[in-house]
N, C-alpha and C positions, 0 to 999 in steps of 0.2 A: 388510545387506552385512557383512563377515566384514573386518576389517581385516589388511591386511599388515604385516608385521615385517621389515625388511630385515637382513642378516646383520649388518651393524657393529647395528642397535638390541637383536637377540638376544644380538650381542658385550656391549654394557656391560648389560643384564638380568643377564646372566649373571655377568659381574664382580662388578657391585653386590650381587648377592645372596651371595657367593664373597668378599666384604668383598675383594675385589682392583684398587675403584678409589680405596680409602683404609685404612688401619690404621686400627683401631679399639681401645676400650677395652671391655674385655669378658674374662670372666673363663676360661681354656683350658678348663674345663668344658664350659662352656656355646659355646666356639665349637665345640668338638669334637661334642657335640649336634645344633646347628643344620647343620652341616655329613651329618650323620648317619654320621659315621667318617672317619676317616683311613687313605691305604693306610698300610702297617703294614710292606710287605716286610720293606725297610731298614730298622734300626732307631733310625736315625735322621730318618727322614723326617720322620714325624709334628712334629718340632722343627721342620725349614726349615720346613714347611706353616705351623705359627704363625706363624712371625716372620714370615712376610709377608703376614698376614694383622691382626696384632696388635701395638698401640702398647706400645713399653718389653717385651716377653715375654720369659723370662727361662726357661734350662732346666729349672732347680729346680723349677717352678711344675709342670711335667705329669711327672717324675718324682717328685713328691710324687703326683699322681696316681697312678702307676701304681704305684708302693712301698705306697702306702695303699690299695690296689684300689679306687680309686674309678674309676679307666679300665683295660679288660682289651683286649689283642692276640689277635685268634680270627678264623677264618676264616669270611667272611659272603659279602657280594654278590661274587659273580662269581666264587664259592669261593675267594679270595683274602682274604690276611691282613690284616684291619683294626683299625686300633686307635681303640675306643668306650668310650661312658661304661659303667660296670659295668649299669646298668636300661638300655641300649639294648643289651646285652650276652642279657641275662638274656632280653627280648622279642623279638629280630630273629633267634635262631640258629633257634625254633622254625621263623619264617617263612623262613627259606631254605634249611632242611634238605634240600627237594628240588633245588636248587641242589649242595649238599654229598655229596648221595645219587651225582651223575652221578661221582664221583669215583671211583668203586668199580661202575658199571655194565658189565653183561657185556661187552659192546665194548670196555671200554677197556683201558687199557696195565697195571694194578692186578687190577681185575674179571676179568678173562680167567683169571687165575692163584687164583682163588675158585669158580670154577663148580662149583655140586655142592656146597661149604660153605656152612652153616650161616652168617651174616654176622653176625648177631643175638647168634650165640653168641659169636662174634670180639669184639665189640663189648664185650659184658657180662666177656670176659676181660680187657679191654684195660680196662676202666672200673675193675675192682679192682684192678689193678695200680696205674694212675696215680694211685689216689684212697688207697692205699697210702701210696706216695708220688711226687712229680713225679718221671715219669720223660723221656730223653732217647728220638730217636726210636731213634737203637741199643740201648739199656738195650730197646725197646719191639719190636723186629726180633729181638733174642735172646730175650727171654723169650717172647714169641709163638709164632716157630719152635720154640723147645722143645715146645710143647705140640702143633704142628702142623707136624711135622720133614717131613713129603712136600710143604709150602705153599712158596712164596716168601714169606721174612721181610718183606721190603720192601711187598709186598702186604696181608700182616696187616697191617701197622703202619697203614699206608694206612687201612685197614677201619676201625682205633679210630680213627683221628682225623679222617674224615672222617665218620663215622656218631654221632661220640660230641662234645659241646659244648663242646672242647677250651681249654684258653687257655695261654699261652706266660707262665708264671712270670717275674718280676725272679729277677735282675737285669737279664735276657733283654729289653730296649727301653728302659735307663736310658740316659742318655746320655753318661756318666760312666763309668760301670762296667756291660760288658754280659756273656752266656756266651751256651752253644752254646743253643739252641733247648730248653724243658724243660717239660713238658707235663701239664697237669691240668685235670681236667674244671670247669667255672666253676659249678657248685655244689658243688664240694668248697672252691675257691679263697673262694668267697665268702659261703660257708657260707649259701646260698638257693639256692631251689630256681627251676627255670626260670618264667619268666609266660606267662601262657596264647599270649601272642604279639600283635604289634602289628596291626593289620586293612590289609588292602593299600590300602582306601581314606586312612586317615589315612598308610600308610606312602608314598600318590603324594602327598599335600599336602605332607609335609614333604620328599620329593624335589623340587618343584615349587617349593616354600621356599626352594633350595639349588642349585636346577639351571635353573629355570625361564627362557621360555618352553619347554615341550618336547611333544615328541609321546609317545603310546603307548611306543612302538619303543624311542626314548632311555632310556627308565627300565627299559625290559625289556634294556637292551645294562648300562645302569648296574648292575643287580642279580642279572642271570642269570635273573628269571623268566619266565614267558611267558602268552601271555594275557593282556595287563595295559587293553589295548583296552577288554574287557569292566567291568573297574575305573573306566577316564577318563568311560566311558559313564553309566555310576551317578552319578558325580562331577558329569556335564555340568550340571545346572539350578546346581553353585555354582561353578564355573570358568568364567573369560575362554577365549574358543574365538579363533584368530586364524589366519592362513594366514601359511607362510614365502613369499622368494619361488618357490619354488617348487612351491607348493601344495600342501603340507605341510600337513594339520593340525595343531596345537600347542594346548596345553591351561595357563592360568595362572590362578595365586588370580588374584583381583578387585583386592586391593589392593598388592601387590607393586611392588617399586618397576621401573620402566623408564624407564631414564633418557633425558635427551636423547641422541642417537647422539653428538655436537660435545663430550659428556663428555670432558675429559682422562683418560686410560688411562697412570699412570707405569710404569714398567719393573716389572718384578717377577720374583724367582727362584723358582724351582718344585722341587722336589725329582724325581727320579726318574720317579715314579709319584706322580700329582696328581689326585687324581678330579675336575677341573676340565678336565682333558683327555682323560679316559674316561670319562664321564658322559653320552655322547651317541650315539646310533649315527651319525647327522649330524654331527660337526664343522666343518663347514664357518665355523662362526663363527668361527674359531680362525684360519682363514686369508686370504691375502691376494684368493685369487681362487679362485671357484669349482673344486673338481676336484683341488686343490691339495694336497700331503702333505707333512709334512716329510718330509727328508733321511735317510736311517738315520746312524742316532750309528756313531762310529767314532772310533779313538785308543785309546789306553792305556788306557782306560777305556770300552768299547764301553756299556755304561750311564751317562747321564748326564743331568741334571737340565736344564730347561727355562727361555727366560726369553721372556716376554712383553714385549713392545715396543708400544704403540700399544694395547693387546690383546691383537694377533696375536701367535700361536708365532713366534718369530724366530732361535731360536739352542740351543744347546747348550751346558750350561758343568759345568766338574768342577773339585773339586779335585785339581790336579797333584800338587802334595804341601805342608803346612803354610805359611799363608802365600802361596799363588801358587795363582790363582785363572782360569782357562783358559777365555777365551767362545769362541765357534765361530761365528758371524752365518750366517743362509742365506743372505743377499744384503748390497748395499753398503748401510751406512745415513747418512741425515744428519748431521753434526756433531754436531747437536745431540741426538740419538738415540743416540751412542758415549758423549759425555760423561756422559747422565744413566743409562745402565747401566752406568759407570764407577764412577760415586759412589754406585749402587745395592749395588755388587759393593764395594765397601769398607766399606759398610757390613754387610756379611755378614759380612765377614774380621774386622769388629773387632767383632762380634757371636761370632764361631768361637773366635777366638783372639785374647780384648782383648790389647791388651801387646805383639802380636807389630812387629817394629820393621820385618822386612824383607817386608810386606804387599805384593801387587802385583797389578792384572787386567790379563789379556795377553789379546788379541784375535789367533785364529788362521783361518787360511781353516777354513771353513766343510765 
């Protein structure tokens, strides 16, 4: 008989693995590792993501990373901007280059404006320029278009950086000091050449690592591949098999922690884009009741950063401007539930900006 997992035990599985039902001591390396990337959009995401994530984590710490290229921002799972350790760099772009490939396929809004060119050739143009030197994606749209004045620039450009192992140069994701977007291939950056590439089977363990309990589907929503069924199947004689309630298959290591469901779950603030929240094609554990979605964000800030209450997605928060710090709750919470994402959110503020005197969290409807 095939055990069930009810959504709250999938909830804290998933937290505990996601170090989000306690800070831990661990070095930004290596959480960034086990994590298997960080979205990357904003650049300063990857920052919120530690800190609550990580006891005492300090900015310096992963802008020495990325100043030292020991961690590169490049576009991976789900063709979106991650920021990973340089060797998860180096082995995961091979594997999802089919993923990066759809960015420039005939259909699309890029691809359309290539038909008939050579891409390859794009590609190999666009590789000597940026390796040249970092170039921006305009510097990469005008010299492009020079060379192919009947193309759409926008489209070339598209071509190199989606077909080519691209990485977004510092100052470009310091936290201190950043610029516009600036672009070089991550063997020129790192002066090594790509690895042969990580194997899909070791690449659903350490998803599973990191996301677990999950099904097929989830990891394939998590990285843009497809297929991956045939993967968990190969996997099956050393993976925990279990049913959601809804009879789900779901596939876990053996020894992975799953906590008691009656685990405490503290508040927690999430940046933007949290692969904690996109890491599943299910979500369901994330809310309060089956079926359930959040709210679309809205205000001055139509993008905004997430806070976990109980576990569950519960709110929206931004900063307003230096200093004042704006929650958004989806529903009424208890006393004691406002309090402890109060003193959550100040300690953000005095994490953001130690010193600041006129610090404050305002709770707005929803």
């Amino acid at each position: 008989m095939v055990d069930t997992l009810s959504r709250r035990q999938l909830n804290r599985a998933t937290l505990a693995r996601q170090h989000l039902l306690a800070r831990v001591v661990m070095a930004p390396e290596a959480m960034v590792e086990h994590l298997v990337g960080l979205q990357a959009q904003v650049p300063r995401n990857p920052y919120l993501a530690l800190w609550s994530r990580l006891e005492d984590f300090r900015v310096e710490e992963l802008e020495a990373l990325v100043a030292g290229r020991r961690a590169v921002r490049m576009g991976l799972m789900r063709s979106t901007l991650h920021l990973v350790t340089a060797a998860d760099g180096l082995q995961l772009r091979p594997v999802m280059q089919p993923v990066l490939d759809r960015g420039v396929s005939p259909g699309g809004p890029f691809g359309r404006h290539l038909v008939g060119l050579d891409v390859d050739e794009v590609a190999a143009a666009g590789r000597a320029l940026v390796e040249e030197e970092a170039r921006t994606g305009v510097e990469l749209r005008r010299l492009l278009g020079e060379r192919w004045p009947d193309r759409d620039p926008a489209s070339l450009a598209a071509a190199a950086t989606f077909l080519l192992p691209v990485v977004q140069v510092p100052p470009r994701g310091l936290w201190h000091t950043s610029s516009r977007p600036t672009w070089t291939t991550i063997e020129a950056w790192l002066r090594r050449p790509l690895a042969e590439g990580i194997g899909l089977e070791e690449l659903m363990l350490r998803y599973l690592a990191a996301f677990g309990p999950a099904a097929a589907m989830d990891m394939q929503n998590w990285c843009g591949l497809t297929r991956l069924r045939e993967v968990a199947d190969r996997l099956r004689p050393r993976l925990r098999v279990f049913h959601d309630e809804n009879g789900r298959e779901l596939f876990d290591l053996p020894d992975a922690p799953r906590p008691d469901p009656s685990t405490p779950a503290p508040p927690r603030f999430l940046p933007e884009y949290d692969n904690v929240l996109l890491g599943h094609a299910d979500r369901a554990r994330f809310f309060r009741q089956e079926g359930l979605t959040a709210p679309a964000p809205h205000g001055v800030n139509s993008i905004q950063g997430s806070i976990l209450v109980d576990g569950l997605l519960a709110a929206w928060w931004n900063f307003e401007r230096p200093g004042r710090l704006v929650v958004r709750p989806f529903w009424t919470w208890p006393a004691a539930d406002r309090a402890a994402v109060e003193d959550e959110g100040r300690r953000l503020l005095a994490w953001v900006a130690p010193g600041e005197d006129a610090a404050e969290v305002v709770f707005e409807a929803g």
